[in-house]
KOLVO-219104 format. One record per residue (C-alpha): residue number from 1; residue in three letters; z, x, y. Coordinates in nm, 2 decimals. Layout:
+-----+--------+--------+--------+--------+
: num : residu :     up :   east :  north :
+-----+--------+--------+--------+--------+
: NUM :    ALA :      Z :      X :      Y :
...
+-----+--------+--------+--------+--------+
# end
This chain:
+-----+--------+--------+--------+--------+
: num : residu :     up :   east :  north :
+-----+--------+--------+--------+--------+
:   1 :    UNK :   5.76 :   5.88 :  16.81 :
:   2 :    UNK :   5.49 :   6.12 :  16.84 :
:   3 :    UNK :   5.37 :   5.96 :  17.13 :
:   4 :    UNK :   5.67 :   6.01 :  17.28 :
:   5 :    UNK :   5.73 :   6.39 :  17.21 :
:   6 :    UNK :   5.38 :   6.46 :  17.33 :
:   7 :    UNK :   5.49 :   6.27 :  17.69 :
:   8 :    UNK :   5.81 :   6.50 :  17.69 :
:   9 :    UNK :   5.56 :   6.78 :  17.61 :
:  10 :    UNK :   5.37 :   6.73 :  17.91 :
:  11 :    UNK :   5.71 :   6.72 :  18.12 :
:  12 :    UNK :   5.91 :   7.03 :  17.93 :
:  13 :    UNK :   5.60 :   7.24 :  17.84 :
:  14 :    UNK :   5.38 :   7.22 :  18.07 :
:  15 :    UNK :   5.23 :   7.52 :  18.19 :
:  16 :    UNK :   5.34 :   7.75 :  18.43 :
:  17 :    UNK :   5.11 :   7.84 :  18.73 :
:  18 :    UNK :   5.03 :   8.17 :  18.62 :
:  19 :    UNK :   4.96 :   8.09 :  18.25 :
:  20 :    UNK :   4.58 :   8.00 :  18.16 :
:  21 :    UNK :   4.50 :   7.71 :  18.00 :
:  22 :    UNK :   4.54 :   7.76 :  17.65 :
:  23 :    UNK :   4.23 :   7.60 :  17.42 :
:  24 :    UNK :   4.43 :   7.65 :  17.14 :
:  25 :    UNK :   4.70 :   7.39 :  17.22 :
:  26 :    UNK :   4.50 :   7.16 :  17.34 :
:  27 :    UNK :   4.33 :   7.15 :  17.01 :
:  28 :    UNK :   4.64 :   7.16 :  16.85 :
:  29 :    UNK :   4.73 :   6.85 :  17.08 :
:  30 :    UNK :   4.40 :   6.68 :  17.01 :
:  31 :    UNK :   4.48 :   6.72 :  16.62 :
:  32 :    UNK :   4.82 :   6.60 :  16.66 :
:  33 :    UNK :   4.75 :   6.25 :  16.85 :
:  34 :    UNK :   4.45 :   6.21 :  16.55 :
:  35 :    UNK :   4.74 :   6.27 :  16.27 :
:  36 :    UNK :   4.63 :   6.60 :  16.11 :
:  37 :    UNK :   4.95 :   6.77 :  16.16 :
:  38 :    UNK :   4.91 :   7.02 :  15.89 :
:  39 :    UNK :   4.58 :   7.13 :  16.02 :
:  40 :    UNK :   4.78 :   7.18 :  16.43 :
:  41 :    UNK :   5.07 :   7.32 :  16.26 :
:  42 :    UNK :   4.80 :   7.59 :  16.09 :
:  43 :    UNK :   4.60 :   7.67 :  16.39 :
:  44 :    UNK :   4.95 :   7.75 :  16.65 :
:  45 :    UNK :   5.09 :   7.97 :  16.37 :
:  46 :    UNK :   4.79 :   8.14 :  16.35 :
:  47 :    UNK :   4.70 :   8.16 :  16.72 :
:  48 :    UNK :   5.13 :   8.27 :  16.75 :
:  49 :    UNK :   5.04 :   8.58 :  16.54 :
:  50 :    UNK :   4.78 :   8.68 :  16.83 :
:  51 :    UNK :   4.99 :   8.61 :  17.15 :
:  52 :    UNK :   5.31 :   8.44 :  17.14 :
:  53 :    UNK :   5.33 :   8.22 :  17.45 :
:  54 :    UNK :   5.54 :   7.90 :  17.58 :
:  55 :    UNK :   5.35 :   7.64 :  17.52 :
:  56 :    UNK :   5.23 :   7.77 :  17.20 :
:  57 :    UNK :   5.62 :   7.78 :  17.07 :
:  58 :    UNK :   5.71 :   7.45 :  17.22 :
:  59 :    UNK :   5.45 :   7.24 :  17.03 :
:  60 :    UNK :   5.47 :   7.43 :  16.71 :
:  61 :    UNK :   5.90 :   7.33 :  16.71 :
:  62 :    UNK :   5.68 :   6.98 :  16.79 :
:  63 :    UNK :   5.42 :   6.96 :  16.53 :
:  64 :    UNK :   5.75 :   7.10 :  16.26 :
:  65 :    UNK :   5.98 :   6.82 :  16.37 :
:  66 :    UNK :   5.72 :   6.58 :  16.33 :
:  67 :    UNK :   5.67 :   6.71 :  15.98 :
:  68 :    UNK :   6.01 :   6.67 :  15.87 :
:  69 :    UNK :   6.09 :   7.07 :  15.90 :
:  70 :    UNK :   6.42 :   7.03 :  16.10 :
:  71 :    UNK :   6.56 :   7.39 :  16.06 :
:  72 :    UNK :   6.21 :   7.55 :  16.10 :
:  73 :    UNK :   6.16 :   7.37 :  16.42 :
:  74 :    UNK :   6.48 :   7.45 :  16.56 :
:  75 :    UNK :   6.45 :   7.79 :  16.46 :
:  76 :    UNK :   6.08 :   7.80 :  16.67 :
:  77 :    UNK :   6.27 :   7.60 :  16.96 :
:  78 :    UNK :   6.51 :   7.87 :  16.97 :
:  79 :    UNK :   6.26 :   8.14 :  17.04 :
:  80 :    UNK :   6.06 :   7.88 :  17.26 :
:  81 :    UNK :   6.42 :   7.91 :  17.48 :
:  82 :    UNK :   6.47 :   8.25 :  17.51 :
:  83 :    UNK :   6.06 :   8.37 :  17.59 :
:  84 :    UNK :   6.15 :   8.49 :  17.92 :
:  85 :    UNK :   5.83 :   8.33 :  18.08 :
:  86 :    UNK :   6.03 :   7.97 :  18.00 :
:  87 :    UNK :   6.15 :   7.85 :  18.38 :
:  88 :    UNK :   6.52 :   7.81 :  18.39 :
:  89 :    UNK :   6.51 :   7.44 :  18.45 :
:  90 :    UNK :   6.26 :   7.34 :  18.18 :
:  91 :    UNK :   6.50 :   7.50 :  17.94 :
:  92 :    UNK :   6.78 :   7.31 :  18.03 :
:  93 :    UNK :   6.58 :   6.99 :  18.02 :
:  94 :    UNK :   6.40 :   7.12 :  17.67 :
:  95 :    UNK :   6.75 :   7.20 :  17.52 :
:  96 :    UNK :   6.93 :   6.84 :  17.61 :
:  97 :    UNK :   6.59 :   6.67 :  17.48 :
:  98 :    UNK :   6.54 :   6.87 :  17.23 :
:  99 :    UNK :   6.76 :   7.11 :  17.03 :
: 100 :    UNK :   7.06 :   6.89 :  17.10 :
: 101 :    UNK :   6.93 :   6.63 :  16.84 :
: 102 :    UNK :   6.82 :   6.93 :  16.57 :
: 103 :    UNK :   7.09 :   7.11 :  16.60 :
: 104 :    UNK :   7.30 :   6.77 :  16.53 :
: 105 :    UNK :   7.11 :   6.75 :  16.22 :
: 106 :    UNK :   7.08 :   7.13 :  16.04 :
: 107 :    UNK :   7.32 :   7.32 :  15.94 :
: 108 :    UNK :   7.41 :   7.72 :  16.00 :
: 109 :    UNK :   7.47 :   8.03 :  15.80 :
: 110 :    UNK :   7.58 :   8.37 :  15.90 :
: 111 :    UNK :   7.50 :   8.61 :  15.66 :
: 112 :    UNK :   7.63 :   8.91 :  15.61 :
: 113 :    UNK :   7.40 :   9.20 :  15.41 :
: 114 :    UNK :   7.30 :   9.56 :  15.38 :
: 115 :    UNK :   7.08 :   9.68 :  15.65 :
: 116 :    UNK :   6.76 :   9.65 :  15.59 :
: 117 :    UNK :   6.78 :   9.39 :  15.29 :
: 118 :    UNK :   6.57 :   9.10 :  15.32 :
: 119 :    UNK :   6.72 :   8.76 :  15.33 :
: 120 :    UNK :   6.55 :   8.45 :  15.20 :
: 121 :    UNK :   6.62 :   8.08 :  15.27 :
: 122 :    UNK :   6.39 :   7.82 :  15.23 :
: 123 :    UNK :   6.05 :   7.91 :  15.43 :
: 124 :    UNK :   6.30 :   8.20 :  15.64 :
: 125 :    UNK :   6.29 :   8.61 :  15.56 :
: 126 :    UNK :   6.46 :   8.81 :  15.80 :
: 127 :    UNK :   6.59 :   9.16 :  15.75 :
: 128 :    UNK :   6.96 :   9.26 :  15.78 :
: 129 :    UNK :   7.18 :   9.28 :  16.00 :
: 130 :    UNK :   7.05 :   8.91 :  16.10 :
: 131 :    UNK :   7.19 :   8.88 :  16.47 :
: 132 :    UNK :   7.17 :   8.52 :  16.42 :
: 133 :    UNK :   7.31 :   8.19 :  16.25 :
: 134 :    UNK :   7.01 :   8.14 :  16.00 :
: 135 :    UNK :   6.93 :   7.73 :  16.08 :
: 136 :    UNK :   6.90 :   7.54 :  15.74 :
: 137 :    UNK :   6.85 :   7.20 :  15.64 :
: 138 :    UNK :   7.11 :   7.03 :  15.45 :
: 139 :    UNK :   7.16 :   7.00 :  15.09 :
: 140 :    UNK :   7.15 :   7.26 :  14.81 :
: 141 :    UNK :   7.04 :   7.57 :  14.95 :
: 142 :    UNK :   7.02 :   7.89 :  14.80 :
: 143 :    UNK :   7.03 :   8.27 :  15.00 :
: 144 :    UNK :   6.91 :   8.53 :  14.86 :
: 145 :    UNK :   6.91 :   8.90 :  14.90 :
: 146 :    UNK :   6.62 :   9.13 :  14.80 :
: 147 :    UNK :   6.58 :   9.56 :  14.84 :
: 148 :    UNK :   6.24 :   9.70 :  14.79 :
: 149 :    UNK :   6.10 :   9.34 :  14.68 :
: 150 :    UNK :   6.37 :   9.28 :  14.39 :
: 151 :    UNK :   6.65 :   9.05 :  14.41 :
: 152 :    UNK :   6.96 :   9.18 :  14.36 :
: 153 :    UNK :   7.19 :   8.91 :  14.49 :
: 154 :    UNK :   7.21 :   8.48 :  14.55 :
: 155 :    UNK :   7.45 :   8.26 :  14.63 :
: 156 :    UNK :   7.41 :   7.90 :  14.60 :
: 157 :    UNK :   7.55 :   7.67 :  14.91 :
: 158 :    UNK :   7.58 :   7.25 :  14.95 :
: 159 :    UNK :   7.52 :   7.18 :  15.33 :
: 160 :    UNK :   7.61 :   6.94 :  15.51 :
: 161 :    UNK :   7.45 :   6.87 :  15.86 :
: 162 :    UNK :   7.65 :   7.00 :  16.16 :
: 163 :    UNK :   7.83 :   7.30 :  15.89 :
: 164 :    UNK :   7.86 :   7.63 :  15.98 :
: 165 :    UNK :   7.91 :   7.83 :  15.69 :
: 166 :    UNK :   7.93 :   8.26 :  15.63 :
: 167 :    UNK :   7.83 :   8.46 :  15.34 :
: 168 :    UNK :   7.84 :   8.78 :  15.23 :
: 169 :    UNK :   7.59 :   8.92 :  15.02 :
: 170 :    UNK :   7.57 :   9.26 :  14.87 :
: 171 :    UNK :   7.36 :   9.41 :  14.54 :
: 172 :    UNK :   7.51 :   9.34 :  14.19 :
: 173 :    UNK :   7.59 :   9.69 :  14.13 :
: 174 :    UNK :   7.75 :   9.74 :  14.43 :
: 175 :    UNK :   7.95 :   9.44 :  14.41 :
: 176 :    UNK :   8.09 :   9.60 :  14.04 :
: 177 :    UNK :   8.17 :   9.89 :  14.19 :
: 178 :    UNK :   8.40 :   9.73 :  14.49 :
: 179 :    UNK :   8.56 :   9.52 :  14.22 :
: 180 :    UNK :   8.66 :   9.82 :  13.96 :
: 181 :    UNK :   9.02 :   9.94 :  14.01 :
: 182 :    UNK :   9.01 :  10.26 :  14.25 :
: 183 :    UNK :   9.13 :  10.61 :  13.95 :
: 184 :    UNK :   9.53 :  10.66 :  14.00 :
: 185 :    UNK :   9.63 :  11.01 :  14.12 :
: 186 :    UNK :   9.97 :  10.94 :  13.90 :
: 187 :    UNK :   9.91 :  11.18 :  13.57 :
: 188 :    UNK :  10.14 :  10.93 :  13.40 :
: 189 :    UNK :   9.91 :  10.60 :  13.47 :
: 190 :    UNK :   9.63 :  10.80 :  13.33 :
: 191 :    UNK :   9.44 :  10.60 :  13.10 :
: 192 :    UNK :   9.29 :  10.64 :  12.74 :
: 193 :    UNK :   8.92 :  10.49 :  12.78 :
: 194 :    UNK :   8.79 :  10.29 :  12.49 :
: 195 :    UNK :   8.67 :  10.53 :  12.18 :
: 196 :    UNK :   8.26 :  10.51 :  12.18 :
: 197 :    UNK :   8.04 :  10.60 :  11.85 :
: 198 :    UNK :   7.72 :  10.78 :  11.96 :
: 199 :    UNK :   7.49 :  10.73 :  11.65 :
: 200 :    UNK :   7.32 :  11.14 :  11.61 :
: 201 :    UNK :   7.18 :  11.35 :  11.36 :
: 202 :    UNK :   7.47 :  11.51 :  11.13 :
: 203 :    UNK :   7.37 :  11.93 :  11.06 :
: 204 :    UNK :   7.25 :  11.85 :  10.73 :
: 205 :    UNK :   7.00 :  11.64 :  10.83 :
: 206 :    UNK :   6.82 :  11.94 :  10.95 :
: 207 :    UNK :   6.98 :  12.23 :  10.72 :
: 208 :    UNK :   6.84 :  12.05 :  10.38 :
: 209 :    UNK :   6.50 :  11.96 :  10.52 :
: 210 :    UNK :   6.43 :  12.32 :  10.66 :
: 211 :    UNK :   6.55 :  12.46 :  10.33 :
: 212 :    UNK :   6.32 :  12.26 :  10.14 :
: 213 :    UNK :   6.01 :  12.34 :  10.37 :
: 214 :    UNK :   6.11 :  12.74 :  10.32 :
: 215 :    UNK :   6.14 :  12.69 :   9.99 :
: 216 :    UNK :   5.79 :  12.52 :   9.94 :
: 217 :    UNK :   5.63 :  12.83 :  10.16 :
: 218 :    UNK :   5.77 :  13.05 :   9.93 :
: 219 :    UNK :   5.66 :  12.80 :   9.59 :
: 220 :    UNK :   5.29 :  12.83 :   9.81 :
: 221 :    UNK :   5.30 :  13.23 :   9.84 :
: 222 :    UNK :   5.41 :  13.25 :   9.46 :
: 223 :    UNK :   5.13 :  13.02 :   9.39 :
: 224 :    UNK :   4.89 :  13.25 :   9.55 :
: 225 :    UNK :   5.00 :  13.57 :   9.41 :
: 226 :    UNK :   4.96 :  13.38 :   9.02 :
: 227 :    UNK :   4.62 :  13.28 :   9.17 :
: 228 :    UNK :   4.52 :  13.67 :   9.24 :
: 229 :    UNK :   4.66 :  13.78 :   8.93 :
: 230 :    UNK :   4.48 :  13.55 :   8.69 :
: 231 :    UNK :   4.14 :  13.63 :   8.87 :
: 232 :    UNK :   4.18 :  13.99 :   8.88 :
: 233 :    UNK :   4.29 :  13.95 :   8.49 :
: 234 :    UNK :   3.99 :  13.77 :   8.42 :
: 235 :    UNK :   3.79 :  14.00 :   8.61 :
: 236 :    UNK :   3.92 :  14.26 :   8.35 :
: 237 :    UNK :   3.87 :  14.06 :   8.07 :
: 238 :    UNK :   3.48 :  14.03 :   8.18 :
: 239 :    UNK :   3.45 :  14.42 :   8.24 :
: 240 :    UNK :   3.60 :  14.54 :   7.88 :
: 241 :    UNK :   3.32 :  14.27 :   7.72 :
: 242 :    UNK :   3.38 :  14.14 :   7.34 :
: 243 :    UNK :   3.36 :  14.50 :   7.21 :
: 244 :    UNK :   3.35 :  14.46 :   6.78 :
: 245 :    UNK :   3.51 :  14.09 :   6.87 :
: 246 :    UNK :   3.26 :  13.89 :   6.65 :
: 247 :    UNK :   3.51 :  13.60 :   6.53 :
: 248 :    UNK :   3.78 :  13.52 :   6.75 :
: 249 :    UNK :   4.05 :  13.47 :   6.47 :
: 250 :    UNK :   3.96 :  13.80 :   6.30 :
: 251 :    UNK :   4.22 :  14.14 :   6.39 :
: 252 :    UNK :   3.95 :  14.29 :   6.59 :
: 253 :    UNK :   4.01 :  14.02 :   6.87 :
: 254 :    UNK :   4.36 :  14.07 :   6.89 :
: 255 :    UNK :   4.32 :  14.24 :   7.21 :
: 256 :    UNK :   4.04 :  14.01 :   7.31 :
: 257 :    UNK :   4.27 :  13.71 :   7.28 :
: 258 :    UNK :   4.58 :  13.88 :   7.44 :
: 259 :    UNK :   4.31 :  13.92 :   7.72 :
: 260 :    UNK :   4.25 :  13.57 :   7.75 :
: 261 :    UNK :   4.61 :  13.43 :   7.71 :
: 262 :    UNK :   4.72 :  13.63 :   8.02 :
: 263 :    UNK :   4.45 :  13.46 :   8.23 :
: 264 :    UNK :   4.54 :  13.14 :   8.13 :
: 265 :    UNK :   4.93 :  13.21 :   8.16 :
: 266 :    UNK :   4.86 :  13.36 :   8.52 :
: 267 :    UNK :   4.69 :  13.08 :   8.61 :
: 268 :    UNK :   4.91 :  12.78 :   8.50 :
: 269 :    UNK :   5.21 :  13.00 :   8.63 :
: 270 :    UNK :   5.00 :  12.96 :   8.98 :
: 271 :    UNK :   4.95 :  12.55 :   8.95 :
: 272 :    UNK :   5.28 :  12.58 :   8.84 :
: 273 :    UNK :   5.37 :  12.70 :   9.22 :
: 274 :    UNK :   5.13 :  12.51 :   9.40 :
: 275 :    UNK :   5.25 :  12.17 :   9.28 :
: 276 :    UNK :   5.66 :  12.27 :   9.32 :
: 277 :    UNK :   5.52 :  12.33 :   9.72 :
: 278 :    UNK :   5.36 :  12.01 :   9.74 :
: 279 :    UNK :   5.63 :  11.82 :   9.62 :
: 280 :    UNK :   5.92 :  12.04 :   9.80 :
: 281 :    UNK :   5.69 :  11.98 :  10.15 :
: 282 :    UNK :   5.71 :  11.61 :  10.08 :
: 283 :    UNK :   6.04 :  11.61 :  10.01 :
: 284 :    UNK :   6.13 :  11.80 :  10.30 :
: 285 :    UNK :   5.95 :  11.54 :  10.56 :
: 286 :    UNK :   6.11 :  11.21 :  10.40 :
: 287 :    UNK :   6.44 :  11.37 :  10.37 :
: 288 :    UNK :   6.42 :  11.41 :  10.74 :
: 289 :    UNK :   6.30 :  11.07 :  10.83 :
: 290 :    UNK :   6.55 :  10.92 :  10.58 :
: 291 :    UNK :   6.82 :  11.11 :  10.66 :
: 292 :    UNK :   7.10 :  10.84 :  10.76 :
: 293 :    UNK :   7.28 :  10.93 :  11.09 :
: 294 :    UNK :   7.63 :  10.95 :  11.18 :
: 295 :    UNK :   7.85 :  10.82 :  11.44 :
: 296 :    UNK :   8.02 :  11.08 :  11.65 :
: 297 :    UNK :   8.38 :  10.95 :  11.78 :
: 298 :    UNK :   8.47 :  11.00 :  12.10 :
: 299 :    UNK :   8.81 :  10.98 :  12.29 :
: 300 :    UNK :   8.76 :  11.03 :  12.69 :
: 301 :    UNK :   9.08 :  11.00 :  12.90 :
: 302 :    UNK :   9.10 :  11.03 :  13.24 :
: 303 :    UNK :   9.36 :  11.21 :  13.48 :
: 304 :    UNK :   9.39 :  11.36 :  13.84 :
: 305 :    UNK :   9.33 :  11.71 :  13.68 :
: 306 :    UNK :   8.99 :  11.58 :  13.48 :
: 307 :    UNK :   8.86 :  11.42 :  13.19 :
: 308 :    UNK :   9.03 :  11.49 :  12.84 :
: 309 :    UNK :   8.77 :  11.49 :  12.53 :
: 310 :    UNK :   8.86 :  11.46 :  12.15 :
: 311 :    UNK :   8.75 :  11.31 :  11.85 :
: 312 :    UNK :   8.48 :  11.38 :  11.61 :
: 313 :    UNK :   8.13 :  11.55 :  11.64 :
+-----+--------+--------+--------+--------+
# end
């Protein structure tokens, strides 16, 4: 068989009088008759992405077919047809020898997409609008759409060979918003949407933990004017000395003692303060974490004059 496709080679490809000879088919050539068709297959894509020429087309659709890649080499013979350097009557001969037999055996899709999504088949990427039947092989087959290198749409297809099939294929979203009813300019058909709960922070979830913050400043600035007032009492205490306070329970130390309480009382009056702040502060920040939420109850209805909201906030 390969024999064969290489004689038909020589008759439908050969090369036209002004083409040079072309090293890089004739190694491609050389690799095919030894077997190594991955390794010809490799070196005419590659040389095809430097200069695409005639003979380089026609015996890369070869090397495919011979591989088993139907649709890909019928897809390369189609652009090995319409190179405009391909003489008139070495098409004709090249598309009864040739493409009649693969196009026998593939199957065609249309596809129809937003321009400048890609489409996907197999080992084919093209990018809308395809001008083109896609040529697949037969069997499960799946097409799929991708914008910006995402897919957003696929449709699966069973092939048979000789079908010709057309599918359209458009981005989820877009698809969801074709298939939603169109909003009726009759007041009477307008609708009541669905009630939604919005979970949100009632008032007093921020009244009572502020209150209890302000409420520790203050607890802190009462602990601090108890602070300054027992030191400025003992200060006094320190300044008037013992005087003729020889035993602390005798009358004489009446004044001594009165001295003495006052400092103390000033001074647990100002622990007093500073622990109600700490402990109104704290309470203030896990009140606010804590605090459960509440669900807000809306009603949204719709209608030609605009959107109707009720419910609870």
């Amino acid at each position: 068989m390969l024999i064969a496709s290489l004689l038909v080679a020589g008759r439908i490809g050969a090369t036209p009088a002004r083409e040079a000879p072309d090293l890089v088919v004739d190694d491609a050539v050389s690799k095919m008759k030894a077997g190594d068709l991955e390794a010809a297959r490799h070196k005419l894509q590659m040389a095809l992405m430097v200069e695409v020429t005639p003979r380089r087309l026609y015996h890369l659709a070869l090397v495919e077919r011979e591989m088993g890649h139907r649709a890909t080499a019928l897809r390369v013979a189609r652009r090995f047809e319409a190179h405009p350097d391909v003489d008139p009557r070495r098409r004709a001969a090249f598309a009864k020898a040739f493409m009649e037999e693969l196009i026998a055996s593939t199957a065609r899709v249309t596809v129809e997409a937003p321009r400048g999504g890609v489409v996907e088949v197999d080992d084919y990427a093209g990018e809308a609008p395809l001008p083109i039947a896609i040529d697949v092989e037969p069997g499960e087959r799946i097409i799929r759409l991708k914008v910006a290198g995402r897919e957003v749409d696929a449709r699966g297809l069973s092939l048979k060979a000789g079908d010709s099939v057309h599918v359209v294929l458009h981005p989820r979203d877009a698809r969801a918003e074709a298939a939603a009813p169109a909003p009726s300019s009759d007041p009477s058909t307008a609708r009541e949407r669905p009630r939604t709960a919005d979970s949100y922070r009632p008032v007093a979830g921020y009244v009572v933990p502020s209150a209890m913050l302000g409420a520790a400043a203050v607890a802190l600035g009462f602990g601090v004017g108890y602070a300054v007032a027992s030191n400025r009492a003992h200060d006094e205490a320190e300044a008037l000395g013992p005087g003729t306070c020889v035993d602390p329970s005798s009358p004489q130390c009446a004044d001594q003692r009165a001295r003495v309480a006052r400092v103390n009382a000033l001074g647990d009056t100002s622990v007093g303060f500073y622990v109600a702040s700490g402990a109104l502060a704290a309470g203030a920040i896990v009140s606010f974490l804590v605090w459960p939420s509440s669900r807000r109850d809306l009603r949204i209805t719709a209608s030609p004059t605009g959107l109707g909201v009720s419910g609870r906030f």
